[in-house]
N, C-alpha and C positions, 0 to 999 in steps of 0.2 A: 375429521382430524384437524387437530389446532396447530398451527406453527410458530415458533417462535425464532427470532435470529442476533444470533451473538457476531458483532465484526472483531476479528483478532486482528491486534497490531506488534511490532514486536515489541511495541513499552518503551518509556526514557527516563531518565532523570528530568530532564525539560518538559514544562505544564504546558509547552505548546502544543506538543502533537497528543496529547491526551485532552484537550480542549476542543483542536480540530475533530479529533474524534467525537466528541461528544453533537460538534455540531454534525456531523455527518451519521449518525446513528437518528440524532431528528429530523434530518430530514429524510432517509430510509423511512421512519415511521411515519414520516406524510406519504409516503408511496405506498405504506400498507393500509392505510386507513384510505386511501383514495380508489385502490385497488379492489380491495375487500370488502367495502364500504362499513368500514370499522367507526365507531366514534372515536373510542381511545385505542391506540395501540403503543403509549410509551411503556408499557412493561411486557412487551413483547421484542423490543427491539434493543440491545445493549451491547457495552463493549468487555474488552480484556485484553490483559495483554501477555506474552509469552514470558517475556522477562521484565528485570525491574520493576516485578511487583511482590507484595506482601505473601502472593499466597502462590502455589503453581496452577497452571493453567485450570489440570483437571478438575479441581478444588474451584474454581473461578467458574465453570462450567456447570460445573453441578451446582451453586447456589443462584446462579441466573437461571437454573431452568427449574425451581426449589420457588423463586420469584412470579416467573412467567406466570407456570405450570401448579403451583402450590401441589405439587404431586404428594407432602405427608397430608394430605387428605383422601381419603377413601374416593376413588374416580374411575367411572367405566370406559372414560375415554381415553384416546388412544392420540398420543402428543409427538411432534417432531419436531426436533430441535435443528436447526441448521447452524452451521458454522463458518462464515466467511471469511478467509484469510487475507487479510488488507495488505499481502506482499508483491512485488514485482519481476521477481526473481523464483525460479524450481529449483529455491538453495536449502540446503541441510535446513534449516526451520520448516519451509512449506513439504521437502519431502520426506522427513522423517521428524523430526520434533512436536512437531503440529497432529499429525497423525497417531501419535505414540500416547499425548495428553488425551486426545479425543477417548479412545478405546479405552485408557485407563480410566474417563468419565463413565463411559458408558455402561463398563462394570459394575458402577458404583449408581447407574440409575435407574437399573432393573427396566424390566421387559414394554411398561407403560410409555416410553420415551425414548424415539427414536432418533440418538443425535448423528447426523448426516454433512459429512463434511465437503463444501462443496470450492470450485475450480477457485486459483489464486487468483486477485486481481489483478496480476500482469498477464495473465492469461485471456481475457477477453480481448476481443479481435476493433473494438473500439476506444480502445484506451488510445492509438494513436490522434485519432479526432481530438481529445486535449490536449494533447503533445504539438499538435498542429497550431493551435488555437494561441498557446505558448510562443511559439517561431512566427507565428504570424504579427507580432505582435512589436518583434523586433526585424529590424533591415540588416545583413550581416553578408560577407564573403563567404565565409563558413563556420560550420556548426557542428558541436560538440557533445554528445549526450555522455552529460557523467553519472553512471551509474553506482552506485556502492559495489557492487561485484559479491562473487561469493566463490570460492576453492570447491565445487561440489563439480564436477565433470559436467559439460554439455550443460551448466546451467545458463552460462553468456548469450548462448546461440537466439534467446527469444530480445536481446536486447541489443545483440547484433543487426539481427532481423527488423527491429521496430528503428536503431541509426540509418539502413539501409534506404528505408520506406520513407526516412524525414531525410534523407540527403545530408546524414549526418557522420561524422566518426566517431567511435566510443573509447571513452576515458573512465576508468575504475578508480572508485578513491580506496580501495583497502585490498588490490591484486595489482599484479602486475598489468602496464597501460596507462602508468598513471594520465592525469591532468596536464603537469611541466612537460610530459617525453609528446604529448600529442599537441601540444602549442610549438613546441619547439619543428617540428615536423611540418607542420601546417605553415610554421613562420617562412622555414626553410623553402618551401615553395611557394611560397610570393605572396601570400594571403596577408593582407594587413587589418583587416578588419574581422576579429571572430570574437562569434556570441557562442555562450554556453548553456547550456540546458541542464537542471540538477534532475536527475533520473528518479524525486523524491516523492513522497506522499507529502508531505508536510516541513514549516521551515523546523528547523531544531537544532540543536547544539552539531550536527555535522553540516549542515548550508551555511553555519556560522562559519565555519573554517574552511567553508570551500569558498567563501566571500572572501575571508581574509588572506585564503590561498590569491585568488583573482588581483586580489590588490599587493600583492607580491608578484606575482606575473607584470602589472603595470610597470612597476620598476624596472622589472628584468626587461623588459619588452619594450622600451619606452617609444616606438615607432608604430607601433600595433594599440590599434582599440577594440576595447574587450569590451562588451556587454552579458551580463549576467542576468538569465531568466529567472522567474519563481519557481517554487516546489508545484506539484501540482495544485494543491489545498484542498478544503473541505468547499466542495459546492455541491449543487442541485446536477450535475451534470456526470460526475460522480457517484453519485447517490444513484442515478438512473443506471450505472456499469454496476454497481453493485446491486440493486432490485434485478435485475437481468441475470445475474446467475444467481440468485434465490428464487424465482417465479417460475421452473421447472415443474 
């Protein structure tokens, strides 16, 4: 049986995080060829995105394994497609959007192809080790994970979990908790030096405005120094969280 794996992101306007992506699907496919001991495996390894793209997911899904798989050719083999969700969050996308596209691929690619959808990347129990790697990096009184947040019940609780484990508190940029109510909180008790964490896969048009938020906080704040971490980004150490839950 042949595998193939598509990483889903949720899509942007911004060529950044579809860039990052691209570097992070090559190096996925150095870990299949290293693994497998493949010579080539870039057209087994690709991306997509849920939104802000030209086509829907399902449609996206079916022509990367049309690619992989060249499945309109007569084949007695038997193909699996995996699907890695490049989210941090158990928010309406990874628990129902994501899910809904998949099934509706699957219909659509008959019995030879099995597309198998597998755990979100906020779900692996190592994703803190880059989050550490990030804090270690800066010297701070305290620390703030901002995550994007998501209105889907009990989806917080794994990014509560991951503040808890970095000695951090967490800040939502699009629910309630913002950013200003948890600086202001932090000021209120005595902390004059706090660095922030972007809870992100990559920089992009919202690390932009959490930058520009931050330098509006300096204002307000003018006795408090703030430092701002990077996104996580596309590396090789990543790439190894994501070969970890495809190599089952």
């Amino acid at each position: 049986m042949s595998s193939a794996y598509l990483l889903v992101s949720h899509g942007s306007r911004d060529r950044r995080p579809e860039i990052a992506m691209q570097e992070l699907a090559r190096l996925v496919c150095q870990k299949l060829e290293k693994n497998h001991n493949q010579t080539s495996g870039e057209h087994l390894v690709g991306i997509a995105a849920l939104e802000m793209s030209q086509k829907p997911l399902h449609q996206q899904i079916q022509e990367f394994a049309k690619t992989a798989f060249g499945f309109d050719k007569v084949s007695a083999n038997h193909h699996r497609l995996k699907i890695v969700p490049l989210f941090l969050l158990p928010g309406v996308h990874v628990m129902t959007d994501i899910p809904a596209e998949v099934a509706l691929a699957q219909q659509s690619t008959g019995e030879d192809i099995t597309i198998e959808l597998q755990p979100y990347l906020g779900s692996h129990p190592d994703l803190k080790k880059l989050l550490w790697h990030q804090v270690a990096k800066i010297e701070a009184q305290a620390w703030i994970l901002l995550s994007h947040g998501s209105r889907r019940p009990d989806s917080q609780k794994p990014v509560e979990a991951m503040a808890a484990n970095l000695g951090a508190v967490v800040a939502y940029w699009s629910v309630a908790g913002s950013l200003e109510s948890r600086v202001k909180e932090l000021v209120t008790a005595g902390y004059r030096e706090i660095a922030i964490l972007p809870y992100f896969l990559f920089a992009g048009g919202i690390t932009d405005a959490i930058a520009a938020s931050v330098e509006t906080l300096k204002l307000q704040f003018s006795a408090v120094t703030f430092h701002l971490a990077q996104p996580l980004g596309a590396s090789a150490e990543l790439a190894d969280l994501i070969w970890d839950l495809t190599d089952k």
